[in-house]
PQR file with spaces between the fields and no chain letter, atoms N, CA, C, O and H, PARSE charges and radii, in Angstrom:
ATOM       1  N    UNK     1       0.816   -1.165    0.000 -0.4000 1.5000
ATOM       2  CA   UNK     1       0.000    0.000    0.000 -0.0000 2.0000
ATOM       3  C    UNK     1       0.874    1.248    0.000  0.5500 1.7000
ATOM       4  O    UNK     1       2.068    1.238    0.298 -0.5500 1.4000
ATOM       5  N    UNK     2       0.249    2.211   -0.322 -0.4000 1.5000
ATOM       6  CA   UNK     2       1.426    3.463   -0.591 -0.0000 2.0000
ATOM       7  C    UNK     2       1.532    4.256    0.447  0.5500 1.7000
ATOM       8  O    UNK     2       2.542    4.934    0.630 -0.5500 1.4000
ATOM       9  H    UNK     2      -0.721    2.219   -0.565  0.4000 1.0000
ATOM      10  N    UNK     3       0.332    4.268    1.384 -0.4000 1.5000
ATOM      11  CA   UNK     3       0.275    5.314    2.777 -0.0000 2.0000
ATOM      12  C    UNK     3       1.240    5.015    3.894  0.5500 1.7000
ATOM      13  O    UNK     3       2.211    5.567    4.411 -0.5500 1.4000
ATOM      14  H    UNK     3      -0.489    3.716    1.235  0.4000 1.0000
ATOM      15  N    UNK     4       0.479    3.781    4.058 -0.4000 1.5000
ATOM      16  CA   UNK     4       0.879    3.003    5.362 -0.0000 2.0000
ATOM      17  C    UNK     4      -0.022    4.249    6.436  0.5500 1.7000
ATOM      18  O    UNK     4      -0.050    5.480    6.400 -0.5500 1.4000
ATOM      19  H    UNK     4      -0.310    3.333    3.638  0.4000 1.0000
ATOM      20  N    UNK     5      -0.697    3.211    7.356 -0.4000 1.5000
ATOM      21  CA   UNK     5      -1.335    4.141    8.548 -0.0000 2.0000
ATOM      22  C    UNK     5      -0.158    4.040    9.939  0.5500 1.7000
ATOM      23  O    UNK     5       0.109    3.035   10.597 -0.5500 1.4000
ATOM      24  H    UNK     5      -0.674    2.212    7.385  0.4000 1.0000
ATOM      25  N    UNK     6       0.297    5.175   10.066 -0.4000 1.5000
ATOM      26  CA   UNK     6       0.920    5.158   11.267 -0.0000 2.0000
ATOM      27  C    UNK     6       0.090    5.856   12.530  0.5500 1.7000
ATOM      28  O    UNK     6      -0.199    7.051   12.474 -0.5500 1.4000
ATOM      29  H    UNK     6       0.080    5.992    9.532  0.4000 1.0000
ATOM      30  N    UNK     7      -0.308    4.951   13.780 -0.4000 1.5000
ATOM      31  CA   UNK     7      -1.409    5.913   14.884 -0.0000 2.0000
ATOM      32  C    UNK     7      -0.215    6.110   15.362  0.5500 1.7000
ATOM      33  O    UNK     7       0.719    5.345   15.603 -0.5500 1.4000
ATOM      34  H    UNK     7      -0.073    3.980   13.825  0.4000 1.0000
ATOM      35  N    UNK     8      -0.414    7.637   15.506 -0.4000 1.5000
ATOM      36  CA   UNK     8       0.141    8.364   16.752 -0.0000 2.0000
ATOM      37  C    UNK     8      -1.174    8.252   17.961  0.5500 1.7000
ATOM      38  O    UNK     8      -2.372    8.088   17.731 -0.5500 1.4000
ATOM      39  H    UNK     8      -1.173    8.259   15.310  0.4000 1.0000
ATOM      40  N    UNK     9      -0.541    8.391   19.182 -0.4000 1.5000
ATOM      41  CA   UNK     9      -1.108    8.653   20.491 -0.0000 2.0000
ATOM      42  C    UNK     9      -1.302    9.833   20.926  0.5500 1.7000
ATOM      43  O    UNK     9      -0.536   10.720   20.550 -0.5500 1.4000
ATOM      44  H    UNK     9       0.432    8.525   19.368  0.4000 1.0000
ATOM      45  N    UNK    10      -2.014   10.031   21.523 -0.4000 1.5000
ATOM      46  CA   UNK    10      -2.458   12.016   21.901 -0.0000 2.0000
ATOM      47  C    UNK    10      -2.086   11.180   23.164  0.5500 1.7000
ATOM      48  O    UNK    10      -2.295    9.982   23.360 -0.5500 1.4000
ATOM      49  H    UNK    10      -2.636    9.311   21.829  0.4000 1.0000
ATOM      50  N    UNK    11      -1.426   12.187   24.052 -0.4000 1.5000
ATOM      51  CA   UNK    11      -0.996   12.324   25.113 -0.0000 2.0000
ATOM      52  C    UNK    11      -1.464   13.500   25.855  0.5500 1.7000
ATOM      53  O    UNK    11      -1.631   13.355   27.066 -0.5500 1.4000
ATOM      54  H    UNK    11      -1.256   13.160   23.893  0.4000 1.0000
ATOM      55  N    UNK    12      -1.635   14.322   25.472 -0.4000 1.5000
ATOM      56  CA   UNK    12      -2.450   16.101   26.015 -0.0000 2.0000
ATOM      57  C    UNK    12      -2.039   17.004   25.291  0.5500 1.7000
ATOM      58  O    UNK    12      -1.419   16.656   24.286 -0.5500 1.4000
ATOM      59  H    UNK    12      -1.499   14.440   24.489  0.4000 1.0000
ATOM      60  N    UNK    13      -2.216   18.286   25.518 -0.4000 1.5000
ATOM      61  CA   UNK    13      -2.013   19.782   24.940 -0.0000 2.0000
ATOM      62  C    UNK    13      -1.153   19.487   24.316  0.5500 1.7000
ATOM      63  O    UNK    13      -0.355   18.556   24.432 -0.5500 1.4000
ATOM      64  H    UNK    13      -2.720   18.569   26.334  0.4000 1.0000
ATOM      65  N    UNK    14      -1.298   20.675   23.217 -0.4000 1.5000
ATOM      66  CA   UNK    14       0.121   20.738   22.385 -0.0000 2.0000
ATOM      67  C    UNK    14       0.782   22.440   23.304  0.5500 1.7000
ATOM      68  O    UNK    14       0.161   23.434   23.678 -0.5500 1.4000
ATOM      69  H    UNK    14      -1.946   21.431   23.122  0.4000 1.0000
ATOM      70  N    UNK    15       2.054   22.129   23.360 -0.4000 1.5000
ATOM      71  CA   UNK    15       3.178   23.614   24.692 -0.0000 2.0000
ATOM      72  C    UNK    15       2.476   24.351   23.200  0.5500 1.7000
ATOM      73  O    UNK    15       2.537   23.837   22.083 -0.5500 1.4000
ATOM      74  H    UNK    15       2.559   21.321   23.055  0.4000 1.0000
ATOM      75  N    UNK    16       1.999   25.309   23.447 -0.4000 1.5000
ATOM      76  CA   UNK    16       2.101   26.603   22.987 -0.0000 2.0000
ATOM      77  C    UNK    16       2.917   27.697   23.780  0.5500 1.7000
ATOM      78  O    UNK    16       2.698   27.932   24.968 -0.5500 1.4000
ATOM      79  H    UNK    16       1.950   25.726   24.354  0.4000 1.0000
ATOM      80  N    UNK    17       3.702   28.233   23.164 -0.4000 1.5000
ATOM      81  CA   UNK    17       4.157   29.325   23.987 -0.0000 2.0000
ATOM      82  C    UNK    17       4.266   30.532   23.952  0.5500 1.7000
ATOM      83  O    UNK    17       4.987   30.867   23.013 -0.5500 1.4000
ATOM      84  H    UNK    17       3.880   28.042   22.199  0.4000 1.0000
ATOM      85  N    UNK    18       3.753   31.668   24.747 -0.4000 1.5000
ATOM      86  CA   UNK    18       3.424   32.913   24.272 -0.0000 2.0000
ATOM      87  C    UNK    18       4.513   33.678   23.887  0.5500 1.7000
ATOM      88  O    UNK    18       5.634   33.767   24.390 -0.5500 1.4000
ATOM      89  H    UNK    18       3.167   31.396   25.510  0.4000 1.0000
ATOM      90  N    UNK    19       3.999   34.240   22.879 -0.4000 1.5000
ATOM      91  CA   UNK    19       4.878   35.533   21.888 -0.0000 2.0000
ATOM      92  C    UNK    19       5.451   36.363   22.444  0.5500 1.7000
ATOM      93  O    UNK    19       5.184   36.695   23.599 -0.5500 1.4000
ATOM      94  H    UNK    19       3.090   34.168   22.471  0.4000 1.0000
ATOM      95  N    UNK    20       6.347   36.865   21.751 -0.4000 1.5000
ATOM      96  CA   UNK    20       7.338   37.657   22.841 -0.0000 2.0000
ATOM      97  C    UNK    20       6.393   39.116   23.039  0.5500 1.7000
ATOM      98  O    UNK    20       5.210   39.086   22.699 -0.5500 1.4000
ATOM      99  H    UNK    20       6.563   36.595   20.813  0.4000 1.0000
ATOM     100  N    UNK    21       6.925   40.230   23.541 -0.4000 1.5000
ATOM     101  CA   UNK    21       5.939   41.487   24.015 -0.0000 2.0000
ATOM     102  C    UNK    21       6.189   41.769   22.939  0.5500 1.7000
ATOM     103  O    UNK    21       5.055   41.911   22.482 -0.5500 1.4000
ATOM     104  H    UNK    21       7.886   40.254   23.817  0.4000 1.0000
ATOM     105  N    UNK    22       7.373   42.122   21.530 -0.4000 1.5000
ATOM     106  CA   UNK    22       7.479   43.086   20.701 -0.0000 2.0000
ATOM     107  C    UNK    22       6.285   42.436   19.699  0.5500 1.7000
ATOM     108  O    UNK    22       5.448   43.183   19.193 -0.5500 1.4000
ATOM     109  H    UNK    22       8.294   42.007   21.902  0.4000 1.0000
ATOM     110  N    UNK    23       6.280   41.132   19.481 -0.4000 1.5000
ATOM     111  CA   UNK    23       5.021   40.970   18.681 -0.0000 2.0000
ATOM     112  C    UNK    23       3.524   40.925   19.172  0.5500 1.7000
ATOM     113  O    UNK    23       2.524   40.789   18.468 -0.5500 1.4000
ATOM     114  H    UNK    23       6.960   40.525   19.892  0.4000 1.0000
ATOM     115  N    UNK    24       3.605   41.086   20.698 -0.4000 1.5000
ATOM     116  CA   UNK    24       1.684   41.730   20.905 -0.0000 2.0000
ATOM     117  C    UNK    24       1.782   42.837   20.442  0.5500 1.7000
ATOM     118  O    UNK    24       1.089   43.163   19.478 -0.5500 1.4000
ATOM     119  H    UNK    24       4.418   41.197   21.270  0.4000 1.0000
ATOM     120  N    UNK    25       2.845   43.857   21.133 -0.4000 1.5000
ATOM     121  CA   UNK    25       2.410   45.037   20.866 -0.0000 2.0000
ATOM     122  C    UNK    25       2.242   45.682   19.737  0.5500 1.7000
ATOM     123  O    UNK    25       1.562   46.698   19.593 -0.5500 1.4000
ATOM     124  H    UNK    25       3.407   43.593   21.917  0.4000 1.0000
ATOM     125  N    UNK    26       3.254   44.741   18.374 -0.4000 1.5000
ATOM     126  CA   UNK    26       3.089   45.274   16.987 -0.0000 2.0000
ATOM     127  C    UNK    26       1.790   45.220   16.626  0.5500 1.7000
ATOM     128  O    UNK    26       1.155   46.078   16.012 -0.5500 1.4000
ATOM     129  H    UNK    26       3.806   43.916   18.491  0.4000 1.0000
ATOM     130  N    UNK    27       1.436   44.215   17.018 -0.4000 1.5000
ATOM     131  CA   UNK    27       0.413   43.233   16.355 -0.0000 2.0000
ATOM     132  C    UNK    27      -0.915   44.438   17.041  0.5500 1.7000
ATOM     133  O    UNK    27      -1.847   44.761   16.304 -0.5500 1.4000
ATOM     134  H    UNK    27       1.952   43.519   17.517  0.4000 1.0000
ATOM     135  N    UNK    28      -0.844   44.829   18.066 -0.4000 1.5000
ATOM     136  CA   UNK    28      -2.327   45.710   18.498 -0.0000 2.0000
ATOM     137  C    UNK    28      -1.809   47.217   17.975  0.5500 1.7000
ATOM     138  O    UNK    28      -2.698   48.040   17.755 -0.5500 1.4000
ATOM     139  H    UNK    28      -0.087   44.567   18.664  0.4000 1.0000
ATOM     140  N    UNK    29      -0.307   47.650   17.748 -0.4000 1.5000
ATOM     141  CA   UNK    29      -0.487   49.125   17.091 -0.0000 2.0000
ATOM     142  C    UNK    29      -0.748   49.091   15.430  0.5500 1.7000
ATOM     143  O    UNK    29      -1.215   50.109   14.918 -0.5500 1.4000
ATOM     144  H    UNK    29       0.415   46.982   17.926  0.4000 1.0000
ATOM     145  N    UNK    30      -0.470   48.010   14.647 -0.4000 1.5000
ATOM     146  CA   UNK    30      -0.737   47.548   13.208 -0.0000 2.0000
ATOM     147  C    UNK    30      -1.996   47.317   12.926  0.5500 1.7000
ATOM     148  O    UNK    30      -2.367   47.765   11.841 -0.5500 1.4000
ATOM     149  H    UNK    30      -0.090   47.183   15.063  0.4000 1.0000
ATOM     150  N    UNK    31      -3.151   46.485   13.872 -0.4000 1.5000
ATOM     151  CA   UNK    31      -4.148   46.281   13.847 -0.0000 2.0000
ATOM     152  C    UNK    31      -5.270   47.751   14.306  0.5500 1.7000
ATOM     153  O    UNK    31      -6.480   47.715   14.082 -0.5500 1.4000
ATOM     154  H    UNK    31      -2.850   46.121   14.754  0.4000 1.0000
ATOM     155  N    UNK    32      -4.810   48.542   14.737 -0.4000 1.5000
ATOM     156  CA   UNK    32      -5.392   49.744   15.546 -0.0000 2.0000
ATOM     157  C    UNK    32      -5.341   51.031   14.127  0.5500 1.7000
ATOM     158  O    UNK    32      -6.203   51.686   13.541 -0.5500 1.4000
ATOM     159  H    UNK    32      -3.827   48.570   14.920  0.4000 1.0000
ATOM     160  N    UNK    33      -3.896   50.913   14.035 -0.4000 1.5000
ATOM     161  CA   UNK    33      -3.484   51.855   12.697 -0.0000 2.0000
ATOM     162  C    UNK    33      -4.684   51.150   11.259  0.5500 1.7000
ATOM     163  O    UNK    33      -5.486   51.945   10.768 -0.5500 1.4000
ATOM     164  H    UNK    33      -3.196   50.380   14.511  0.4000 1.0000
ATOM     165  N    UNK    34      -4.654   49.750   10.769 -0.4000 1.5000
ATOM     166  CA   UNK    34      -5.570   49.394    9.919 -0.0000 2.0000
ATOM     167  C    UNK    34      -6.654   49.903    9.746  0.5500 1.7000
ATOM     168  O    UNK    34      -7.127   50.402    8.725 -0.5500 1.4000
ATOM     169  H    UNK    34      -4.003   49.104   11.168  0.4000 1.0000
ATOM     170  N    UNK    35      -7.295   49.725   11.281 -0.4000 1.5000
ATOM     171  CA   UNK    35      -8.805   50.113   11.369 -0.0000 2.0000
ATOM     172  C    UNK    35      -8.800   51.967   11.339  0.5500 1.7000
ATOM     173  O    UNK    35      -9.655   52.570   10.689 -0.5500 1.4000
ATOM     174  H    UNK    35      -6.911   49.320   12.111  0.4000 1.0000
ATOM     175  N    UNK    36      -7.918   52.560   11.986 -0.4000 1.5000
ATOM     176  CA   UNK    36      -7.909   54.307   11.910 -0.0000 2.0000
ATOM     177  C    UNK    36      -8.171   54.424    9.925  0.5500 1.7000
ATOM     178  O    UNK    36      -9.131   54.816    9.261 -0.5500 1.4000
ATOM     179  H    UNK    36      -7.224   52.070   12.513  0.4000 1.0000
ATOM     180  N    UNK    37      -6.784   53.865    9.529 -0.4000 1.5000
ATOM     181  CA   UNK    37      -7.546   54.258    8.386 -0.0000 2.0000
ATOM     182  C    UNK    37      -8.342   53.230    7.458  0.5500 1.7000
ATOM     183  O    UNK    37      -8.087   53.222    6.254 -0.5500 1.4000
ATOM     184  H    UNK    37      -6.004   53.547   10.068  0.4000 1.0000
ATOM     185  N    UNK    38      -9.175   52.476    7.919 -0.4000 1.5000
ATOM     186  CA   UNK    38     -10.456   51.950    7.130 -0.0000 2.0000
ATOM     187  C    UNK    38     -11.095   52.668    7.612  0.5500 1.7000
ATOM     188  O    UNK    38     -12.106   52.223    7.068 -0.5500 1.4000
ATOM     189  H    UNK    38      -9.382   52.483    8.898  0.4000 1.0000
ATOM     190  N    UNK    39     -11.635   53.813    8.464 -0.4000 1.5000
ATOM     191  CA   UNK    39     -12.298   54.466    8.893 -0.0000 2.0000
ATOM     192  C    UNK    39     -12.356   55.683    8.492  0.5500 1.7000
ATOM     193  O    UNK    39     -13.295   56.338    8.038 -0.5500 1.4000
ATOM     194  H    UNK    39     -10.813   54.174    8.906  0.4000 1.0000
ATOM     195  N    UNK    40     -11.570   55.869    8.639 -0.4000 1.5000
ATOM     196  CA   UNK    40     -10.361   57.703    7.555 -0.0000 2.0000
ATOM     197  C    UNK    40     -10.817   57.590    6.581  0.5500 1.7000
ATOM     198  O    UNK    40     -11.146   58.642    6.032 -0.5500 1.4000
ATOM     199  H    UNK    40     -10.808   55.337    9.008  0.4000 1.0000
ATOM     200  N    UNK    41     -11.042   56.483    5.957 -0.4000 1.5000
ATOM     201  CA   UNK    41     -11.455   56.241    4.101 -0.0000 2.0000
ATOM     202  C    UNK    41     -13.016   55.791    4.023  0.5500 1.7000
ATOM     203  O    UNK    41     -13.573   55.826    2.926 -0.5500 1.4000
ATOM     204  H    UNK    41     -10.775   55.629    6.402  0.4000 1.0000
ATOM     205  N    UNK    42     -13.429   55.545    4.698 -0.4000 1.5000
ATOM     206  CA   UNK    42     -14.747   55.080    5.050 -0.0000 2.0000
ATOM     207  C    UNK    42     -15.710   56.739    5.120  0.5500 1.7000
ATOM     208  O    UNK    42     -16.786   56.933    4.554 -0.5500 1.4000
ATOM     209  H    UNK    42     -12.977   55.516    5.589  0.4000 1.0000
ATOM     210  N    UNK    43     -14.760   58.004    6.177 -0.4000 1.5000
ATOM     211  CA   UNK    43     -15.391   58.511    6.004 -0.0000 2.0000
ATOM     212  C    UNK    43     -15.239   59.548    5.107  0.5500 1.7000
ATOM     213  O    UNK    43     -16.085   60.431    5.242 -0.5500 1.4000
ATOM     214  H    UNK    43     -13.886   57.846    6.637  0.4000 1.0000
ATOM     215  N    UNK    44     -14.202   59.764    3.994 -0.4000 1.5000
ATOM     216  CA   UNK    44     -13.979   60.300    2.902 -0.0000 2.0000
ATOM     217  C    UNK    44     -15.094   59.787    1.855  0.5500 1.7000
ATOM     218  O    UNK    44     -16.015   60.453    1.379 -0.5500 1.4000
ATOM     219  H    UNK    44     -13.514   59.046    3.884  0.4000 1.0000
ATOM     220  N    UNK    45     -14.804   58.552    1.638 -0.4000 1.5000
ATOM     221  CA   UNK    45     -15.151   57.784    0.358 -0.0000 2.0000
ATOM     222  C    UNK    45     -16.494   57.054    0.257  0.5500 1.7000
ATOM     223  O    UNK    45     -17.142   56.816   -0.762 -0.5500 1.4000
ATOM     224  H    UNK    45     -14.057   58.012    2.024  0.4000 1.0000
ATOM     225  N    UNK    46     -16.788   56.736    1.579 -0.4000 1.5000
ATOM     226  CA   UNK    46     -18.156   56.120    2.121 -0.0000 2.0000
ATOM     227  C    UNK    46     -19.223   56.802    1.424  0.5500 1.7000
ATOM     228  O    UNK    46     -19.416   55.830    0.693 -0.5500 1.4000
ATOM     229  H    UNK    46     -16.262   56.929    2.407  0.4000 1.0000
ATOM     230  N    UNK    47     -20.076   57.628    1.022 -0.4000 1.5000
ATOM     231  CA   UNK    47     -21.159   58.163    0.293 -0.0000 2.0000
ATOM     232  C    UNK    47     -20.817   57.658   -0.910  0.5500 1.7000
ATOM     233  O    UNK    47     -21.635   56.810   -1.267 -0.5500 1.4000
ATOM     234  H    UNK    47     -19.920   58.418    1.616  0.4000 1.0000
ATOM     235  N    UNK    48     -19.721   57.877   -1.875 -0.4000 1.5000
ATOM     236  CA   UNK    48     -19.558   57.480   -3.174 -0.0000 2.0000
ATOM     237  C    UNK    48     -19.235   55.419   -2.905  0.5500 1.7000
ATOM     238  O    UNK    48     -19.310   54.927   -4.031 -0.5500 1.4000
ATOM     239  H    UNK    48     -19.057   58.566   -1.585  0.4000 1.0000
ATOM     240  N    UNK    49     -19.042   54.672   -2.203 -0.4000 1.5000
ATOM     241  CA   UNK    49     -19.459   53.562   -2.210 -0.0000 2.0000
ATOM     242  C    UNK    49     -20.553   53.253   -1.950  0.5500 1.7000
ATOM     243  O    UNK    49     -20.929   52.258   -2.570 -0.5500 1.4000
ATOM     244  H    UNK    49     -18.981   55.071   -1.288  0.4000 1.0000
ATOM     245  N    UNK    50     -21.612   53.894   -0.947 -0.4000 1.5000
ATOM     246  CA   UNK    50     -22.737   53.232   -0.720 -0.0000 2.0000
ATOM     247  C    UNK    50     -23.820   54.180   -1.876  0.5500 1.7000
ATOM     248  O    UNK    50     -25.047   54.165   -1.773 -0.5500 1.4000
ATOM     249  H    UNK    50     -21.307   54.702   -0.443  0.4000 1.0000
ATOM     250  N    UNK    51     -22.953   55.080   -3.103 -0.4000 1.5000
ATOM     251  CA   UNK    51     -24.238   55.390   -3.603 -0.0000 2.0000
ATOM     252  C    UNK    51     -24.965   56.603   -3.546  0.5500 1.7000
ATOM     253  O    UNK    51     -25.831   57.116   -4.255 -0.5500 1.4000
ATOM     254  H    UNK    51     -21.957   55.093   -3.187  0.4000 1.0000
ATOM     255  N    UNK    52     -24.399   56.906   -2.552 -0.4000 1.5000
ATOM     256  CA   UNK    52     -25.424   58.444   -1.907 -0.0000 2.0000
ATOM     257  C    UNK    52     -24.753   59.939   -3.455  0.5500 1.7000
ATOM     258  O    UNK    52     -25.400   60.905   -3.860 -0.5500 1.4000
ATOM     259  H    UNK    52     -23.695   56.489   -1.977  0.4000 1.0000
ATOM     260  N    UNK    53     -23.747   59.624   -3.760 -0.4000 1.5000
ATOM     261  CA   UNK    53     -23.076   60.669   -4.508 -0.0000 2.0000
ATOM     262  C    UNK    53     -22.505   59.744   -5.283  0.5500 1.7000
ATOM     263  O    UNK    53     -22.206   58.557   -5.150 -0.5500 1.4000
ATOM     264  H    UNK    53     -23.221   58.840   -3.432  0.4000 1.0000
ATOM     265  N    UNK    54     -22.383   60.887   -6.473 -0.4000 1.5000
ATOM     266  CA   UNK    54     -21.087   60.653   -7.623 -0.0000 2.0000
ATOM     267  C    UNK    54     -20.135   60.481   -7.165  0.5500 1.7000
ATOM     268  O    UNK    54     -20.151   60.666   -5.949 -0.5500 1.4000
ATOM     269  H    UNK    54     -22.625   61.851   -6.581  0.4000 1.0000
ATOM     270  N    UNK    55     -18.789   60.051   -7.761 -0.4000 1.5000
ATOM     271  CA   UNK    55     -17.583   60.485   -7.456 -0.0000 2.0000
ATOM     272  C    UNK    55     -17.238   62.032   -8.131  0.5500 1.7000
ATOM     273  O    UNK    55     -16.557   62.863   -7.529 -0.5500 1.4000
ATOM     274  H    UNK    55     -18.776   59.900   -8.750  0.4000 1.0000
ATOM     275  N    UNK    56     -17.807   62.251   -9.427 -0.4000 1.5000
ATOM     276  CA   UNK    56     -17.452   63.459   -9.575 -0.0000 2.0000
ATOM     277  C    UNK    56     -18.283   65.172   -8.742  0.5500 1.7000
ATOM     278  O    UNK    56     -17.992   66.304   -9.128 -0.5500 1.4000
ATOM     279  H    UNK    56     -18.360   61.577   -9.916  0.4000 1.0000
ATOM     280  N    UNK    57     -19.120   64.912   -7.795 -0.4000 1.5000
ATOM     281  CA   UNK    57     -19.934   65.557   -7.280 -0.0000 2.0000
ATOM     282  C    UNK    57     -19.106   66.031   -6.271  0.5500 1.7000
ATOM     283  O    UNK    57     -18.380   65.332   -5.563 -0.5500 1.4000
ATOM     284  H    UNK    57     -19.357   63.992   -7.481  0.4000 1.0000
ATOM     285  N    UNK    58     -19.249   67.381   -6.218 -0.4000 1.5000
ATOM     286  CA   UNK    58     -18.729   67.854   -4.472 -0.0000 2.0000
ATOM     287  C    UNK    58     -17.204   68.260   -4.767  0.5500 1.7000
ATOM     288  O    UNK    58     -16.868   69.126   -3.959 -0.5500 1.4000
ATOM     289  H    UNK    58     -19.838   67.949   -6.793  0.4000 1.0000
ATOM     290  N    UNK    59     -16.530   68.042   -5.344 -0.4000 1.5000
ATOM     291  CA   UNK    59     -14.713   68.465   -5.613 -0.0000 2.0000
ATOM     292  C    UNK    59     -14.676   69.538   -4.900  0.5500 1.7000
ATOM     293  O    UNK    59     -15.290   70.598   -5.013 -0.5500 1.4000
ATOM     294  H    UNK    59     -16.803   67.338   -6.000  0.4000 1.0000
ATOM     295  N    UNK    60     -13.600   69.037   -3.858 -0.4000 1.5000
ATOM     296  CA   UNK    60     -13.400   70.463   -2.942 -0.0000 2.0000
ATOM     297  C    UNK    60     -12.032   70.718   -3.276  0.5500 1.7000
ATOM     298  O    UNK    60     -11.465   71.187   -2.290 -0.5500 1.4000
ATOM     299  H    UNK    60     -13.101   68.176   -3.766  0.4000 1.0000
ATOM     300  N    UNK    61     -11.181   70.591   -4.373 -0.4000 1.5000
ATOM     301  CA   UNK    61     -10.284   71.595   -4.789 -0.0000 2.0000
ATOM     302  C    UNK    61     -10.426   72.579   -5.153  0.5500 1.7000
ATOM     303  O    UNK    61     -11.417   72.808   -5.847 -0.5500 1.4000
ATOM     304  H    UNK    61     -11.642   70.210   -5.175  0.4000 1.0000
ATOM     305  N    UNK    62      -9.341   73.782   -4.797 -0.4000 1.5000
ATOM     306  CA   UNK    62      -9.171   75.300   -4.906 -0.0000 2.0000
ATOM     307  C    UNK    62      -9.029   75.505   -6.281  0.5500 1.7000
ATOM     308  O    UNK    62      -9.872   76.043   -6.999 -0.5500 1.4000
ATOM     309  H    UNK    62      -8.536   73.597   -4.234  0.4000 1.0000
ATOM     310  N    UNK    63      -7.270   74.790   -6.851 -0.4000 1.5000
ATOM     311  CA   UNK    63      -7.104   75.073   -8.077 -0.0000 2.0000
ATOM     312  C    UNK    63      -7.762   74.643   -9.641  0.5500 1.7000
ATOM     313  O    UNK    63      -7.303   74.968  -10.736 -0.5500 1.4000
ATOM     314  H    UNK    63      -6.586   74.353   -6.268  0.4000 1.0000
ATOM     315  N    UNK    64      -8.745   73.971   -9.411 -0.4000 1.5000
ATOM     316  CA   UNK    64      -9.910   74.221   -9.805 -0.0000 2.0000
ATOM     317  C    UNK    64     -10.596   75.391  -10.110  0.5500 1.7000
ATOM     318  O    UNK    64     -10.657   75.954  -11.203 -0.5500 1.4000
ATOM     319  H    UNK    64      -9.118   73.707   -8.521  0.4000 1.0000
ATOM     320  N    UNK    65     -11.136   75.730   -8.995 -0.4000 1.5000
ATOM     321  CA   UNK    65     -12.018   76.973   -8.974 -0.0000 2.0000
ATOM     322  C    UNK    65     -11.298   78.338   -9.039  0.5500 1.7000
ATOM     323  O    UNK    65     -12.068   79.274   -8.824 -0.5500 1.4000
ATOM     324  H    UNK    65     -11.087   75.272   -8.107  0.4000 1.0000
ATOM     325  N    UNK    66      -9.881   78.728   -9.305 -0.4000 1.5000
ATOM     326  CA   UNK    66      -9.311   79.147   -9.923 -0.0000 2.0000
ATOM     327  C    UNK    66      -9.063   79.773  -10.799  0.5500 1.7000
ATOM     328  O    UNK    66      -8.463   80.840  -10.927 -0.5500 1.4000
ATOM     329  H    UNK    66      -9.256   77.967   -9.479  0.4000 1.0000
ATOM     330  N    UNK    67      -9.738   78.821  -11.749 -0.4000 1.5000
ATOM     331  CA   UNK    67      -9.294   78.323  -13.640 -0.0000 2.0000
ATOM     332  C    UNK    67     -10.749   78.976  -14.443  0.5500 1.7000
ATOM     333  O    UNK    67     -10.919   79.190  -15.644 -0.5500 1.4000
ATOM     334  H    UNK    67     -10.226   77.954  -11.645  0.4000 1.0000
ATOM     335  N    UNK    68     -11.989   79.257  -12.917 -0.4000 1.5000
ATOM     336  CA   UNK    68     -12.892   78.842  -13.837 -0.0000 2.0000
ATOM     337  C    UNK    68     -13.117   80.507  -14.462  0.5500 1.7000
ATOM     338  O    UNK    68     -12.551   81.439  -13.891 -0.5500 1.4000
ATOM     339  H    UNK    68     -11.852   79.083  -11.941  0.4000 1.0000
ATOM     340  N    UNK    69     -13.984   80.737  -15.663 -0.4000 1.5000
ATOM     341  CA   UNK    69     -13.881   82.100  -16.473 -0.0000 2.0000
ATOM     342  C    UNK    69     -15.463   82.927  -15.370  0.5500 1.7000
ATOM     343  O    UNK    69     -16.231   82.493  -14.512 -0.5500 1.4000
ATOM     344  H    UNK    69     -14.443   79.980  -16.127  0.4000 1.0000
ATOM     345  N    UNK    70     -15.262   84.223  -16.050 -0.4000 1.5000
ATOM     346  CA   UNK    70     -16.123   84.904  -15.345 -0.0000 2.0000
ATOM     347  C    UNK    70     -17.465   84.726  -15.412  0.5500 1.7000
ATOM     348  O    UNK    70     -18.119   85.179  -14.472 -0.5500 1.4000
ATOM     349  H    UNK    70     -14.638   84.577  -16.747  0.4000 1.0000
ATOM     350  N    UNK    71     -18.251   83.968  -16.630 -0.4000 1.5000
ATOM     351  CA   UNK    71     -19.396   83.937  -16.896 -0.0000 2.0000
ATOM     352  C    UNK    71     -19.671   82.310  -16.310  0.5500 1.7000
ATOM     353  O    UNK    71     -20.735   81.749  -16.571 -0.5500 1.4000
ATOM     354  H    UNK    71     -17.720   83.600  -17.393  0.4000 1.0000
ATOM     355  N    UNK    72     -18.384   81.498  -15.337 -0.4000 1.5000
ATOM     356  CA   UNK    72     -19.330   80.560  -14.841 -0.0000 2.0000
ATOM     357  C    UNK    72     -18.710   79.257  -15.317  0.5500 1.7000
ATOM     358  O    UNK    72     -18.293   78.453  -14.483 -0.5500 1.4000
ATOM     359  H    UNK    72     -17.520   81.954  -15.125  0.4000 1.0000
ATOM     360  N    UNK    73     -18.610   78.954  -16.925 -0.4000 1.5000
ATOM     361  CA   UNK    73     -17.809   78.357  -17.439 -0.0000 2.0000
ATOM     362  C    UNK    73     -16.405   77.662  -17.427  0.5500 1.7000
ATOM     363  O    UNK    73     -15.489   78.467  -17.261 -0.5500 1.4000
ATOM     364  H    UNK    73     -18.949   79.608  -17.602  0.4000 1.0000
ATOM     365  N    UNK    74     -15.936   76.062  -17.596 -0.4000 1.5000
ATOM     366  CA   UNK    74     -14.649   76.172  -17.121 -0.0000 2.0000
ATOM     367  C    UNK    74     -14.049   76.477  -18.330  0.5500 1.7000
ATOM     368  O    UNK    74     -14.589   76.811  -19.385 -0.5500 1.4000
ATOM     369  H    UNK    74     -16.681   75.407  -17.731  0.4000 1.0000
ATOM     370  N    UNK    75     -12.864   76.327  -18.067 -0.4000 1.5000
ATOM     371  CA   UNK    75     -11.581   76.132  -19.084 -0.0000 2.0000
ATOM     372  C    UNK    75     -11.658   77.761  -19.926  0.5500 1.7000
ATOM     373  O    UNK    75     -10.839   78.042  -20.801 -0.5500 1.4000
ATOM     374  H    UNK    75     -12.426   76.056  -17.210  0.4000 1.0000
């Protein structure tokens, strides 16, 4: 046969052993920073994903409005 069944025996727990401090603490300022900005972008971008607006609606650039001629018109 090509496998062969070998039983291992469970004996108890497998030692896990806890992580050193530099990887909790990365691990909760990396995970903390993620969510700041899925949130940061959530609340920029959030209306134009769920729909509520265009993306081209609302442009709050200056140099833009700048450019535009006196009767209203761009370019």
């Amino acid at each position: 046969m090509a496998g062969g069944h070998h039983h291992k025996t469970y004996t108890g727990p497998i030692p896990v052993h806890a992580p050193p401090r530099l990887y909790r603490y990365s691990s909760i300022v990396l995970g903390a920073s993620m969510w700041f900005w899925i949130f940061y972008r959530l609340k920029n971008d959030g209306p134009v994903l769920f729909g509520y607006r265009h993306p081209w609606e609302g442009h709050h650039g200056s140099s833009h409005d700048e450019h535009k001629k006196e009767d209203g018109s761009h370019h």
